[in-house]
C-alpha positions, 0 to 999 in steps of 0.5 A: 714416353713413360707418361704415355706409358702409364697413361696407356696402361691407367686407360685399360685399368692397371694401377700405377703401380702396375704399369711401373711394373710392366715398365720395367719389364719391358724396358728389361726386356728390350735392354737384354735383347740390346746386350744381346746384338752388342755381344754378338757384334763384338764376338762376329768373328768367332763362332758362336757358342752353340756351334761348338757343341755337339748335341749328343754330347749334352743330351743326357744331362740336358736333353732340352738344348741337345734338342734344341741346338740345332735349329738354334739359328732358325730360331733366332733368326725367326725371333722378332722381340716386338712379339714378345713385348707385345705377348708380355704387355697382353699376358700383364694387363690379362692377369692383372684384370683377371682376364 
């Protein structure tokens, strides 16, 4: 596979250094997004962290998550990590070709 890898990436004009890097970024990527489905499988019977807290009781001192808290499961069950692979792969290969 990561032959393949760097071979797909020699084609579209990334130095093999480049996709080593692109490599890793995916594969570290897609090792987090692993973890993730673990440590949700093992904690199922509690509630997850984000439902513990309420929003108005962050919101001052983070705004942001206060906000995003409670759509925080639509997000995620929305979130699909081929997209991101893919946004990461293009965003790389743009940068790097000056694109």
């Amino acid at each position: 596979m990561i032959d393949a890898f760097i071979t797909s990436c020699n084609e579209v004009g990334l130095t093999d250094e480049q996709a080593y890097d692109l490599w890793r970024a995916v594969w570290s990527l897609i090792g987090f997004e692993l973890q993730w489905h673990e440590v949700n499988r093992a904690h199922d019977q509690k509630k997850p962290w984000m439902e513990t807290v309420e929003p108005s009781s962050i919101e001052d001192q983070y705004p942001a998550l206060a906000r995003v808290l409670p759509v925080w499961n639509t997000y995620a069950a929305k979130y699909d990590v081929r997209t991101h692979i893919a946004a990461l792969v293009d965003g790389t290969i743009a940068r790097y070709l000056g694109g």
